[in-house]
Backbone bond lengths (Angstrom), bond angles and torsions (degrees), N, CA, C in turn:
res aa  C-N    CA-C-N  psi(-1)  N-CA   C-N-CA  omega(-1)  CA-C   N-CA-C  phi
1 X - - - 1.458 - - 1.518 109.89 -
2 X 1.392 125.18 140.28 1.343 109.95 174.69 1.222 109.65 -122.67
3 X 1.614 97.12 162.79 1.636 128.74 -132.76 2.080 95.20 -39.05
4 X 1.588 97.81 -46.38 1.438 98.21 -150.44 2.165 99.01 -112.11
5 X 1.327 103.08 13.34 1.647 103.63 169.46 1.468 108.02 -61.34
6 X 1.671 99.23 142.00 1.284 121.02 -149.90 1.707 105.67 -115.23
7 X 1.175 139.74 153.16 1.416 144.66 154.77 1.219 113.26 -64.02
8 X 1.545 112.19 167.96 1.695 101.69 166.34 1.601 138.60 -70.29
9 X 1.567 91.14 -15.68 1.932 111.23 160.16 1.133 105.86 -84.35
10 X 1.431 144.61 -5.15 1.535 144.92 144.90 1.869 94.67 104.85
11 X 1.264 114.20 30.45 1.465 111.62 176.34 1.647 92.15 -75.71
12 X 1.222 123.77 176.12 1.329 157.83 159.65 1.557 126.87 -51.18
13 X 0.913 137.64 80.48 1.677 111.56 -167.15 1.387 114.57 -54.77
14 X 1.267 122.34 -51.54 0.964 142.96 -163.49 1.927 107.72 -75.14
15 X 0.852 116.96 -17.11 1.654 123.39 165.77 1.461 103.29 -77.68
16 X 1.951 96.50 -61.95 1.514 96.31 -166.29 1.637 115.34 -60.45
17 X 1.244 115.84 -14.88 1.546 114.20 157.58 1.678 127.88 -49.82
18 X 0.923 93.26 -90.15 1.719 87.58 149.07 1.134 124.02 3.53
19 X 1.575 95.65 -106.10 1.922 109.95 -176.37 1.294 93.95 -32.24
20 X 1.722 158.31 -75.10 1.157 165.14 -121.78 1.581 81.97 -82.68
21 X 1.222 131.59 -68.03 1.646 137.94 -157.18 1.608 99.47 -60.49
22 X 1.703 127.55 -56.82 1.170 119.82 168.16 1.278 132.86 -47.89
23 X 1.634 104.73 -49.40 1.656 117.79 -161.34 1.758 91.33 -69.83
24 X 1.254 104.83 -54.30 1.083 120.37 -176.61 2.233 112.98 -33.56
25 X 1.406 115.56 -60.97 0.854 132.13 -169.34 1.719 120.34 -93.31
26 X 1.356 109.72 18.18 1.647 138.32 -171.82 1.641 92.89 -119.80
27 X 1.585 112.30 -48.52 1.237 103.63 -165.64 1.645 121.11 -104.04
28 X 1.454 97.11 13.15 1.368 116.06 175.49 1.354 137.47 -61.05
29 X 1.265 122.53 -5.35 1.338 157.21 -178.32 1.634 123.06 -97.69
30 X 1.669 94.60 -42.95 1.318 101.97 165.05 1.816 116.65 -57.61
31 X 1.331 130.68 -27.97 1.167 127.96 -162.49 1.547 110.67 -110.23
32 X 1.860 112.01 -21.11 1.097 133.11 179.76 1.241 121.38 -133.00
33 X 1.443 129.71 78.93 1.099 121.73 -150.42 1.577 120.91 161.09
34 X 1.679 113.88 -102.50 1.210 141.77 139.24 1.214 117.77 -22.75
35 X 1.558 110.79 -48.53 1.709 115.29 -167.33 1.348 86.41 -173.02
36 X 1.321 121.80 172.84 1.699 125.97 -130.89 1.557 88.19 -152.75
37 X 1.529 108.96 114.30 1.593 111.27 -166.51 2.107 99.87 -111.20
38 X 1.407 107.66 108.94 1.465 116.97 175.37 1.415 128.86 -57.76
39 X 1.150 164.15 83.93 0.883 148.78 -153.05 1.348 126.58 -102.39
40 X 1.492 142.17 132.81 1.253 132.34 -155.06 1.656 90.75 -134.72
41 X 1.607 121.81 152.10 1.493 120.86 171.53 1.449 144.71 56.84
42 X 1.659 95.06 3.92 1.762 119.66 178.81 1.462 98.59 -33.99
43 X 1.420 115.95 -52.16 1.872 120.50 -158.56 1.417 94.80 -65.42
44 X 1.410 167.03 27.72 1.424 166.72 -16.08 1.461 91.61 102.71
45 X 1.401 123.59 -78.36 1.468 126.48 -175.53 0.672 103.50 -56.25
46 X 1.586 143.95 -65.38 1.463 122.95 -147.82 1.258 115.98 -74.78
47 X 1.258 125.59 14.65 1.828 132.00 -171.71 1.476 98.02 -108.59
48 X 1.245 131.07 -16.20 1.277 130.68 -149.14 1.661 108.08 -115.41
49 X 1.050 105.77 137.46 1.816 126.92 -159.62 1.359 102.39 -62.49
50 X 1.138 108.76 148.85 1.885 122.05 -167.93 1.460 102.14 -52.84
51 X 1.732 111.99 -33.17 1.632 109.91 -169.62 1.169 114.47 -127.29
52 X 1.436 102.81 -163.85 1.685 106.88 163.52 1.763 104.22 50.73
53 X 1.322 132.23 39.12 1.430 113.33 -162.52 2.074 87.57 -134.24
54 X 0.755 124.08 118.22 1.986 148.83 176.02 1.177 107.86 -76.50
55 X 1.024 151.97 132.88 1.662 152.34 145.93 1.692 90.59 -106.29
56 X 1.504 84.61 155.06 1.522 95.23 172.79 1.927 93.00 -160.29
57 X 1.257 88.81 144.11 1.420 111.60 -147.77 1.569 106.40 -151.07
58 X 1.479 127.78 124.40 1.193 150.03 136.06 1.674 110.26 -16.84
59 X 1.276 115.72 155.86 1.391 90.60 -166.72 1.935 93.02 -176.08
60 X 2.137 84.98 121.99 2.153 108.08 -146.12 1.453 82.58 -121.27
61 X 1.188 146.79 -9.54 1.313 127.78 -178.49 1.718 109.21 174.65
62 X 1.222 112.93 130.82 1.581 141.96 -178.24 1.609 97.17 -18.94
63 X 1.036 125.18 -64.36 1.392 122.08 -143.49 1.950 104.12 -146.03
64 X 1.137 126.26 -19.95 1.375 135.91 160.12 2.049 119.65 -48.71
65 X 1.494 87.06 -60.84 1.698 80.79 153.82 1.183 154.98 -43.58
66 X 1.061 98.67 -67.06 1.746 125.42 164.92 1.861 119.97 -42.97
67 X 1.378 77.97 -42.55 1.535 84.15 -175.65 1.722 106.97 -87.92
68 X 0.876 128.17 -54.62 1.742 125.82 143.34 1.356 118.08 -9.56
69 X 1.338 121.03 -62.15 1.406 127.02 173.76 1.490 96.55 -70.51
70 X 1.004 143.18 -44.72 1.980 124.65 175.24 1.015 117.32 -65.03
71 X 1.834 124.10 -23.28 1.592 105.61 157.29 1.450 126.15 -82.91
72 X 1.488 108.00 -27.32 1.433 92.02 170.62 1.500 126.18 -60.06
73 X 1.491 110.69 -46.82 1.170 123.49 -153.97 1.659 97.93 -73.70
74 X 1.508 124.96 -14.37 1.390 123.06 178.89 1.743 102.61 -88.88
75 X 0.842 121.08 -35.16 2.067 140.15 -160.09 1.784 80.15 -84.16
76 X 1.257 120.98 -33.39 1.696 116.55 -160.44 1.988 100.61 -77.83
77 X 1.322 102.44 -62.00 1.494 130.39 144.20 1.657 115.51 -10.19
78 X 1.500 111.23 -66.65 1.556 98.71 -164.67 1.625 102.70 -106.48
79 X 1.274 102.75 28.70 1.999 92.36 155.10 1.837 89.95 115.72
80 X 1.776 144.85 17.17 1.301 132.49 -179.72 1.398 103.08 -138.13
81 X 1.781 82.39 137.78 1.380 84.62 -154.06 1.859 96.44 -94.84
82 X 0.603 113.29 166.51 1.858 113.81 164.16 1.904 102.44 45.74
83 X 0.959 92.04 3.36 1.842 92.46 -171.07 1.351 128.63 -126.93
84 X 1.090 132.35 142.04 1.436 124.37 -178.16 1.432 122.20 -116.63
85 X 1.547 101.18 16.84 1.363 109.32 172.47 1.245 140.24 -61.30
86 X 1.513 131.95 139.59 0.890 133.72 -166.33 1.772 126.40 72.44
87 X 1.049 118.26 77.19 1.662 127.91 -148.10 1.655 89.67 -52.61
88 X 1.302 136.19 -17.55 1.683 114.36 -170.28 1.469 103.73 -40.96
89 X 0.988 116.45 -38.40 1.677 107.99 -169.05 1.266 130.14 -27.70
90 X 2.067 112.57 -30.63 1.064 118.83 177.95 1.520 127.36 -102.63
91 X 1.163 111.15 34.28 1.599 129.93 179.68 1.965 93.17 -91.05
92 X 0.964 131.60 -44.46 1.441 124.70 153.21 1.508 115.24 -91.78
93 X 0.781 158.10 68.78 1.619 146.05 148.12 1.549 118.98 -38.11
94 X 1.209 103.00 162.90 1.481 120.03 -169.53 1.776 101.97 -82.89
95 X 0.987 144.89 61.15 1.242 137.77 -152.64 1.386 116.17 -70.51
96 X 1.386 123.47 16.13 1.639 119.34 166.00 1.077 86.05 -119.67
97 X 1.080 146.31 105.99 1.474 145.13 154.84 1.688 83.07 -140.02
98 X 1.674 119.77 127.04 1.523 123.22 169.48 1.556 102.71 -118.48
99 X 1.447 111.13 167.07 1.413 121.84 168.00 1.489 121.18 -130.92
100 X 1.173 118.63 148.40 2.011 103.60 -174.74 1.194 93.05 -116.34
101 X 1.347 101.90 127.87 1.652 114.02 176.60 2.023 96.95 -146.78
102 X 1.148 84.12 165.20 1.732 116.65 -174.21 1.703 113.77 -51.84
103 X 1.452 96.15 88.72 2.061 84.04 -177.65 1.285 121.91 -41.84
104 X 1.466 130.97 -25.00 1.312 133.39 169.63 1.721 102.89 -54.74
105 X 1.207 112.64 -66.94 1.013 120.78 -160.81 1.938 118.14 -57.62
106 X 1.659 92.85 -42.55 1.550 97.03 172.50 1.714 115.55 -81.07
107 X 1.791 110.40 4.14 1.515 88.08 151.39 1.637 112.32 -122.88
108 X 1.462 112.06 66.21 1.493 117.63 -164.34 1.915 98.11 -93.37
109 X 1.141 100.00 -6.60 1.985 105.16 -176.08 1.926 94.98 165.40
110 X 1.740 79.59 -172.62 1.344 108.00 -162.14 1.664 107.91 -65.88
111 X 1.574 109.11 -36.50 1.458 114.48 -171.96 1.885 106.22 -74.97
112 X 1.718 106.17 -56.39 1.515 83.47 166.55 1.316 145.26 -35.81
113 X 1.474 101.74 -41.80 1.390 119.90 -153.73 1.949 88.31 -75.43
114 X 1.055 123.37 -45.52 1.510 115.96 174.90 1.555 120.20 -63.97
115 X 1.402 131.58 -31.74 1.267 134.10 155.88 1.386 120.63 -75.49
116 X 1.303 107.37 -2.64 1.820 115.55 146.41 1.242 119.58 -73.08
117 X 1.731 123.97 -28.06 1.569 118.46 -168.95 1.446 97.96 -72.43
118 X 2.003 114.52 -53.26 1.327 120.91 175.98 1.116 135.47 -23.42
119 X 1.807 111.87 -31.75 1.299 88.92 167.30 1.896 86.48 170.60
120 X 1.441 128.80 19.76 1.231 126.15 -164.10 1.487 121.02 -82.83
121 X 1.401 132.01 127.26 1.570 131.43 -175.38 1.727 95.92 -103.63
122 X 1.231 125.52 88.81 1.399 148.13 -136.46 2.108 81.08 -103.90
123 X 1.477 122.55 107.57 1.033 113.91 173.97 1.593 102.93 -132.81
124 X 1.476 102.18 173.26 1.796 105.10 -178.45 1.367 117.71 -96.60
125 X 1.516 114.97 117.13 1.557 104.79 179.10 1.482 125.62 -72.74
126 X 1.211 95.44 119.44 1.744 100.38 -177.72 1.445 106.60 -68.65
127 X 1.143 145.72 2.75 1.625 132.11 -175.09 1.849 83.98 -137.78
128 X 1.454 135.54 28.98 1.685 101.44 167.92 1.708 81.11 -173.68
129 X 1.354 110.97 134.32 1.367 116.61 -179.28 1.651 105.96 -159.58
130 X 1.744 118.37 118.06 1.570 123.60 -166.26 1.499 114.32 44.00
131 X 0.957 103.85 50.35 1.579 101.75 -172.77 1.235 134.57 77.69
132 X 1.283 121.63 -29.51 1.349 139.12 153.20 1.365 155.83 -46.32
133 X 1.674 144.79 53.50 0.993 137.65 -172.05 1.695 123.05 -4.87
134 X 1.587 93.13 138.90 1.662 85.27 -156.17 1.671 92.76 -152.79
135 X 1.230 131.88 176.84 1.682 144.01 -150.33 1.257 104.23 -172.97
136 X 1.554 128.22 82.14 1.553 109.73 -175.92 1.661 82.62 -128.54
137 X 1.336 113.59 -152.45 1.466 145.65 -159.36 1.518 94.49 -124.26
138 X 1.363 109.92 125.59 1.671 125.53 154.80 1.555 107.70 -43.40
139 X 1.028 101.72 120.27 1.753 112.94 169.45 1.667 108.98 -62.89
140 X 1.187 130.00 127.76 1.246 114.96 179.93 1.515 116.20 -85.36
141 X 1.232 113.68 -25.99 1.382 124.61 160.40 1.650 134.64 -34.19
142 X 1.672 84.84 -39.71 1.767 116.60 -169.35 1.752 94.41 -75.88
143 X 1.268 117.79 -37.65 1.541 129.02 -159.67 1.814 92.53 -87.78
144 X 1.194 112.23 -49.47 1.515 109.89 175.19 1.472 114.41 -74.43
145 X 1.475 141.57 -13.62 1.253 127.60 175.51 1.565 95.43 -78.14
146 X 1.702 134.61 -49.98 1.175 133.32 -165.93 1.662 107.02 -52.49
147 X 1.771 114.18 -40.05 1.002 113.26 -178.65 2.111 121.25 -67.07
148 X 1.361 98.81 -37.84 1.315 106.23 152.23 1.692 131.40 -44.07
149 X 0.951 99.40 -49.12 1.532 118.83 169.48 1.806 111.86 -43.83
150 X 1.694 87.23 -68.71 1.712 82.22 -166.81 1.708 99.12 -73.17
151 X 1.338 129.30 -21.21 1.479 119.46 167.56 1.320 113.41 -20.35
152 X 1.861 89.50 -55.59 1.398 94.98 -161.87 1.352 123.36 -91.42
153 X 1.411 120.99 -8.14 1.404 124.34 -171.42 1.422 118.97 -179.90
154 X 1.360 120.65 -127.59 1.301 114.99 -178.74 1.915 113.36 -113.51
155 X 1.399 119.27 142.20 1.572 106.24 -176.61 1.455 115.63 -114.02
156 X 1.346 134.32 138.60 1.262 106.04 -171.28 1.818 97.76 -123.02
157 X 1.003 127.24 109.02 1.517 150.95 152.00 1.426 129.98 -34.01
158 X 1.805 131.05 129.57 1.517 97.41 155.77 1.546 93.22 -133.98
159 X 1.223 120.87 102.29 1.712 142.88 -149.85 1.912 94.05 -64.70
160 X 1.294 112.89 -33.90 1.692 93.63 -172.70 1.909 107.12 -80.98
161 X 1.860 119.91 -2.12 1.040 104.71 141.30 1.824 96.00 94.64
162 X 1.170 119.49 -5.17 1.529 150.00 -169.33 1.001 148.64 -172.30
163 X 1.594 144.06 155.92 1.479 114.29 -144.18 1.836 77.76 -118.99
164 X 0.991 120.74 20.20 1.680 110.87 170.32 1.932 92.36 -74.88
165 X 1.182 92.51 148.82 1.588 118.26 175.43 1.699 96.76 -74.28
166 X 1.583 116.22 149.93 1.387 110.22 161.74 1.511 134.98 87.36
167 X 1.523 89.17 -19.91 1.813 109.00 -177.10 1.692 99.71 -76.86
168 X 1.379 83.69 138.64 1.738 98.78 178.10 1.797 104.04 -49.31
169 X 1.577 99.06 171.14 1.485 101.51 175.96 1.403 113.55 -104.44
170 X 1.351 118.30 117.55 1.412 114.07 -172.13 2.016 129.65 -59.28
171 X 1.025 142.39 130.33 1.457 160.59 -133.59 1.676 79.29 -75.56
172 X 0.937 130.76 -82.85 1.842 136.63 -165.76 1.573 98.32 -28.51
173 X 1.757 135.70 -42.22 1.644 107.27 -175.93 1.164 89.56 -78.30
174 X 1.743 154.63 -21.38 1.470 117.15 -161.89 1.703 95.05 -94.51
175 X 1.368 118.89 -14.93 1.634 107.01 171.80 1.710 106.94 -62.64
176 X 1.222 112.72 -24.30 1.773 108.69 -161.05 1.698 92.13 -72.34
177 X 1.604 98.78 -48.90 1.570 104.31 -167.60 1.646 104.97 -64.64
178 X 1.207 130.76 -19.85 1.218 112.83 173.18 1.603 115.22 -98.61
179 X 1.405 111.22 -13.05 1.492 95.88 155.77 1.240 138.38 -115.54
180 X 1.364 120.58 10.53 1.267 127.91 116.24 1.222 163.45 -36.63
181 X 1.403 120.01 -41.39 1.485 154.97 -144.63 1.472 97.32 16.47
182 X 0.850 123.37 70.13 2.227 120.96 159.14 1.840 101.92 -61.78
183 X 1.448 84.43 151.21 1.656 99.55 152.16 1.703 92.54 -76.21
184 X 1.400 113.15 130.13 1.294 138.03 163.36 1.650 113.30 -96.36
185 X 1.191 108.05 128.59 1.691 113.49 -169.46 1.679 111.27 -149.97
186 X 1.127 101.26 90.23 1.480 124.21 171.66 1.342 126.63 -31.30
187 X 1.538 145.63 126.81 1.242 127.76 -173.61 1.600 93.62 -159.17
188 X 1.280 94.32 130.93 1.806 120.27 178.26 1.630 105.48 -101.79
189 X 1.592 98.05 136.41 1.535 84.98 170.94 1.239 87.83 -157.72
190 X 1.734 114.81 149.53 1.740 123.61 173.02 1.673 107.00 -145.36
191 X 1.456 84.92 166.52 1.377 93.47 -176.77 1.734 113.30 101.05
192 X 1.191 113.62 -33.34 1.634 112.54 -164.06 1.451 96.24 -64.20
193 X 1.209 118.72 -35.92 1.984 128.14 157.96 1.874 114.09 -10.74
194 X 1.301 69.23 -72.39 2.034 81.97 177.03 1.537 113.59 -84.11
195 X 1.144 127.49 -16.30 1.261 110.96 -177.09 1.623 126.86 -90.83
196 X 1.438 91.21 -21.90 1.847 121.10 173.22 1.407 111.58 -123.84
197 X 1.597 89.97 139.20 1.902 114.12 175.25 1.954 86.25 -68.55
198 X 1.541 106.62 147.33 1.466 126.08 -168.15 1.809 101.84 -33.99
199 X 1.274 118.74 -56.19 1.414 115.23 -165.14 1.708 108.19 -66.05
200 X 1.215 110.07 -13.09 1.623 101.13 176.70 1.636 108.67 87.36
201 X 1.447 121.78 13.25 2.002 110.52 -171.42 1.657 81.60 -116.32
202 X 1.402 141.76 -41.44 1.320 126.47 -174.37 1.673 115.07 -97.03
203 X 1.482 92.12 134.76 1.595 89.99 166.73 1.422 129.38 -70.23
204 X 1.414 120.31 103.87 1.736 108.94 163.17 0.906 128.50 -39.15
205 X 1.520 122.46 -62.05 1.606 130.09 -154.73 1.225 99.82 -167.09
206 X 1.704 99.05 123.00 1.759 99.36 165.37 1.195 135.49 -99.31
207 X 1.122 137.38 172.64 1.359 123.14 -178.65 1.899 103.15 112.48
208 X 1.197 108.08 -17.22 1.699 111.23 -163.40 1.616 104.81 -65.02
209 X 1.143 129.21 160.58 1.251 118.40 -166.67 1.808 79.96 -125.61
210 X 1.073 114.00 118.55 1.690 134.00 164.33 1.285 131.46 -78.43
211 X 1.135 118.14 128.92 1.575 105.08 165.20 1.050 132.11 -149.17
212 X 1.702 134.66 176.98 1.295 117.86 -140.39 1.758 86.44 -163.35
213 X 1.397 128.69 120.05 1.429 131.99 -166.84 1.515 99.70 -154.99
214 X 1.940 96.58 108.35 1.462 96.85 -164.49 1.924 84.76 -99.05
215 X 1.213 109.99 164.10 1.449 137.12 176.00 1.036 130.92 -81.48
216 X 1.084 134.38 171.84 1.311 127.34 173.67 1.857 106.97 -104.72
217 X 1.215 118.59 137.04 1.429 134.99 -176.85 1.865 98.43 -29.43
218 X 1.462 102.71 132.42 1.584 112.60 170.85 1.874 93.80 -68.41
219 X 1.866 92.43 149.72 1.364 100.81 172.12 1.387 78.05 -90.37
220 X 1.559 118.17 161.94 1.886 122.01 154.38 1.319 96.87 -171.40
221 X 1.603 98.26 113.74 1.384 111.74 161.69 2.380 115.85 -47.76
222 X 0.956 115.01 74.04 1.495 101.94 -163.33 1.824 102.68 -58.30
223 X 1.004 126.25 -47.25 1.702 110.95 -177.20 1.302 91.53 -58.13
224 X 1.567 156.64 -63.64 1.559 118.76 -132.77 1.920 90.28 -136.39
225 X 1.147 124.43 40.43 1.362 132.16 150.52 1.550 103.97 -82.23
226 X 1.227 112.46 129.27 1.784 112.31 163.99 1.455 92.40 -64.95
227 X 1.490 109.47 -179.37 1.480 151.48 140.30 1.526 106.77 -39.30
228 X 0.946 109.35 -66.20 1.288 120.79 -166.27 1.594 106.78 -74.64
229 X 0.884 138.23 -44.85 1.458 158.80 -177.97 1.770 97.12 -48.54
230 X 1.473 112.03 -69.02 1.521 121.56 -169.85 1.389 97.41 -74.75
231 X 1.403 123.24 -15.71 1.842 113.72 -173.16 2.207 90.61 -70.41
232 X 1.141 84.77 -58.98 1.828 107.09 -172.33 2.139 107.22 -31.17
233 X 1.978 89.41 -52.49 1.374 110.12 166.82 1.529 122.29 -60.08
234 X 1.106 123.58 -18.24 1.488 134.53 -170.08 1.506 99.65 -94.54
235 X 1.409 125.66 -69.30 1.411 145.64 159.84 1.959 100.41 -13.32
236 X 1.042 104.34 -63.14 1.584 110.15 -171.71 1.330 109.45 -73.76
237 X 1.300 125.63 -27.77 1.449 129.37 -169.49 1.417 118.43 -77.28
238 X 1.725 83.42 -20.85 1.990 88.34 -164.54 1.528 96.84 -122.05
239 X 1.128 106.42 21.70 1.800 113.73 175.45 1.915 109.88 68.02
240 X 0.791 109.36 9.66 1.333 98.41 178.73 1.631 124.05 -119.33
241 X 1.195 114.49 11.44 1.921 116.73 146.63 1.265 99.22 -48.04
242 X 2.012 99.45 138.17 1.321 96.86 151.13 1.459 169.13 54.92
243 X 1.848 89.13 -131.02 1.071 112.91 148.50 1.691 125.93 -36.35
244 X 1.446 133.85 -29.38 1.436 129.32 -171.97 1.676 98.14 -75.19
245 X 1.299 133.60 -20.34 1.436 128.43 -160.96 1.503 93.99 -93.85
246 X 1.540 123.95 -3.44 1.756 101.50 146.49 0.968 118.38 -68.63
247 X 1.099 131.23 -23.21 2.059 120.99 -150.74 2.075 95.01 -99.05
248 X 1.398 101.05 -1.29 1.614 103.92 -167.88 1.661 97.80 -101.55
249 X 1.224 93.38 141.02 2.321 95.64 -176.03 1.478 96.29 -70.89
250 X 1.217 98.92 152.45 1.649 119.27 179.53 1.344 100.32 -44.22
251 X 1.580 119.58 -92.50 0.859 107.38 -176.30 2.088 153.97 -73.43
252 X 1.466 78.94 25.67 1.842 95.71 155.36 1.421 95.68 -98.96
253 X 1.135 147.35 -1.78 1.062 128.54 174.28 1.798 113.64 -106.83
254 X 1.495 119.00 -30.53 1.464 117.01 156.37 1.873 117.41 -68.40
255 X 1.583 117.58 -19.13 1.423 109.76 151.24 1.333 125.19 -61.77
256 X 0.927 126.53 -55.18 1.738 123.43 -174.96 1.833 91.85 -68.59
257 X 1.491 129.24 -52.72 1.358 99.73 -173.78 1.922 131.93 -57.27
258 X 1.689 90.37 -13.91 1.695 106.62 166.38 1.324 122.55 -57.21
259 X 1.632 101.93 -50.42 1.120 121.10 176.94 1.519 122.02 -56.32
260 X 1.559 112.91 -50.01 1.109 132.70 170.25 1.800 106.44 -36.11
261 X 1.406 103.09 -50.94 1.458 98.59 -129.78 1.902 81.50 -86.76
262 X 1.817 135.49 -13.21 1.013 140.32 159.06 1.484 113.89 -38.96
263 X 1.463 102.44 -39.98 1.560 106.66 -145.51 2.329 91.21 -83.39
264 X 1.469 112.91 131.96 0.980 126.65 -166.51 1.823 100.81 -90.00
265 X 1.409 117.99 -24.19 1.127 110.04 -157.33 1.799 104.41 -163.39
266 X 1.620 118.01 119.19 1.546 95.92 -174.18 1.718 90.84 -136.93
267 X 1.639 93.48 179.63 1.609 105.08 -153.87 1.330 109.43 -91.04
C-alpha cells in the first residue's frame, strides 16, 4: 500500500489503518471484557464478495454498533469463527468496510469526527434535523456516495434510521437495494441498549451479555420486488416487523416505550 493511497472519499489508507488499529484496540474490552459479546453466523463473511455487499441492521446506540461490527467482521476475516479473541486481528483490517450515519451527528465533536474518517458515508436526514422534525428532499449526492461505497467495498446500514426499537424502515435503503442490487445480509443485535449510554462512547453497565447474529444473504428478486415488498422483507430480517412485539412481555415493551417517550431527540 503506499504511504499516501487514497479511498474514493480521498481518506488516507494508511491513516485510516491506524485509527481502525487504535479505536479498534481501546474499545476492545467493551465487547470482551466489560460485557461478553455472542456471536452467531461470522462464517457468512468469509463467503461473501470483496464488494457490492449491504448489511442491514437494527440499530441500540450511535456508535457502539458499528464498531462491534468492525471487530467482528475483521476477527471473522482473519481465520475466527464466532469470536473476537485476541485483538491481532486488527493489524490488517478490512479497509473498505463504510457506514451511513447522520452528518449532523458525525460532526457532533472531535471523537465522531475521527470514527467518520474510519469509514463514515455522512448523509442528511430528510425526516430529523437538530432535534427537530423536518420534510426535505433526498440529497442525490447522499444516494450516489452510498452507491460509491458498495462499488468499492462493503456498506453497513441501520434502515429504520434510529436507535428507537420498532420504527418503520425508511423507503431510501430499499431504493439503494434496488438500484444497486448488493448482496443484502441481515444482522440482529441486542443488548448494546443496556450496556451503553444512547451515543455508544460511555459504558452503562457491565456485565451485559451482547449479541450479534449475522444472517444469511436476502433472496430479492430486484427488477420485480416493489418498494414496499423488500421494506416488509427487511422488517422480518432484522426482527423488527410488527408482528415480533407479540413474542416480547408487555411490560418490556411499556419499558422501552417509557424510555422512548424521555428521550427528547433521536438519530
Amino acid at each position: 500500500m503506499g504511504l499516501f493511497k487514497r479511498n474514493p472519499f480521498g481518506h488516507i489508507l494508511f491513516l485510516k489503518k491506524w485509527l481502525i488499529r487504535i479505536a479498534g484496540t481501546l474499545t476492545h474490552r467493551r465487547y470482551r471484557g466489560f460485557n461478553d459479546l455472542q456471536i452467531e453466523g461470522s462464517e457468512i463473511l468469509k463467503a461473501l464478495p470483496e464488494t457490492n455487499v449491504l448489511f442491514v441492521s437494527n440499530h441500540q446506540t450511535y456508535f457502539a454498533d458499528v464498531v462491534a461490527m468492525f471487530h467482528v467482521f475483521n476477527a471473522s476475516l482473519s481465520g475466527r469463527g464466532d469470536s473476537i479473541k485476541n485483538v491481532g486481528y486488527l493489524w490488517n483490517p478490512k479497509l473498505n468496510i463504510y457506514y451511513v450515519a447522520a452528518k449532523e451527528t458525525m460532526k457532533s465533536g472531535f471523537l465522531p469526527k475521527i470514527l467518520a474518517y474510519a469509514g463514515s458515508i455522512s448523509i442528511e436526514r430528510t425526516w430529523r434535523a437538530n432535534g427537530e422534525d423536518v420534510n426535505r428532499q433526498v440529497k442525490m449526492s447522499d444516494i450516489s456516495n452510498i452507491g460509491i461505497a458498495l462499488n468499492d467495498g462493503w456498506v453497513i446500514t441501520f434502515p429504520q434510521g434510529t436507535t428507537r426499537p420498532w420504527k418503520p424502515i425508511r423507503k431510501g435503503t430499499a431504493h439503494i437495494i434496488k438500484r444497486y442490487k448488493p448482496i443484502v445480509v441481515p444482522i440482529v443485535i441486542d443488548g448494546f441498549r443496556r450496556s451503553f449510554d444512547r451515543k455508544g462512547l460511555r459504558i452503562k453497565k457491565k456485565g451485559i451479555l451482547q449479541s450479534m447474529e449475522i444472517k444469511e444473504p436476502l433472496d430479492i428478486d430486484y427488477e420485480n420486488e416493489s418498494i414496499d415488498a423488500i421494506i416488509e422483507k427487511l422488517e422480518y430480517a432484522i426482527e423488527q416487523h410488527p408482528s415480533f412485539l407479540k413474542v416480547i412481555p408487555q411490560e418490556e415493551i411499556e419499558a422501552m416505550e417509557k424510555l422512548n417517550e424521555k428521550r427528547k431527540w433521536e438519530y
